[in-house]
N, C-alpha and C positions, 0 to 999 in steps of 0.2 A: 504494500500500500504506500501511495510515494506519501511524502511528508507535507504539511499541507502550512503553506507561510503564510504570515501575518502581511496586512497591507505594506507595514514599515517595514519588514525583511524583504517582502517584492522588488519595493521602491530600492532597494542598498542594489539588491542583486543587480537589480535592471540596467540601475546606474554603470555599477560596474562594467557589465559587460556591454555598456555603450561609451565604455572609456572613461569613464568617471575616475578622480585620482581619491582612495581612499586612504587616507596618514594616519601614524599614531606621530604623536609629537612627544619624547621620554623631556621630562621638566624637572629635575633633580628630587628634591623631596616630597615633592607634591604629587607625582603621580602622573600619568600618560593622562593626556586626551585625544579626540579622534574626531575628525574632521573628511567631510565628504564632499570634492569642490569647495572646497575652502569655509565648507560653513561645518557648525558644529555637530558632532554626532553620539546621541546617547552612550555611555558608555556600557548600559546594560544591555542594549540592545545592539553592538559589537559581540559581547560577548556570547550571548546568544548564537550568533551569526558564528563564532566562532568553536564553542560547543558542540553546533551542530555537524561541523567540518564544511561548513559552505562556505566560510571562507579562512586564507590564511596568509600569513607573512611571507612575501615574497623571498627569494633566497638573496643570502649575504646582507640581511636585515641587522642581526645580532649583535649589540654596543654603537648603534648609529643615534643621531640625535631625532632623524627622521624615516621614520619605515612604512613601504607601500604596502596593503594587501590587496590580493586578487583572490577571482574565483575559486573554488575549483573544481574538479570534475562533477562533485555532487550538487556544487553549489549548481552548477550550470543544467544539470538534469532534473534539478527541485521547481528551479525556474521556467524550462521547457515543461514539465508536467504540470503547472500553474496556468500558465500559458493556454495547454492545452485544455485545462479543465472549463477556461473560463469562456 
């Protein structure tokens, strides 16, 4: 049974794979935040997204000040059977 998203996790995916640049920004003690086209994005609702494996840190992320994440293959099959559904 494919997984079935929430309008906000659509809209991330969709973004994404329309080229949308999605950032974490590491802030020293204060904790990352995360930005989607340069506006802001829940951080619970990342994590979610990331939980679910639809999306992830691009490679050679690890100790940067700024790191992209992209789809990935589930993310991109959740989104087509969304798609499809609707």
């Amino acid at each position: 049974m494919p997984l079935e998203l929430t309008a906000p996790q659509a809209r991330v995916l969709g973004a994404l794979q329309e080229g949308a640049l999605l950032l974490m920004h590491r802030r020293g003690e204060r904790g990352p935040y995360y930005t989607l086209q340069g506006r802001r994005l829940s951080v619970t609702l990342l994590k979610e997204l990331e939980a679910l494996r639809l999306i992830e840190q691009e490679a050679g992320g690890t100790g940067r000040a700024v790191v992209a994440y992209g789809l990935t293959p589930a993310g991109r099959h959740a989104l087509e059977a969304q798609r499809d559904h609707l």
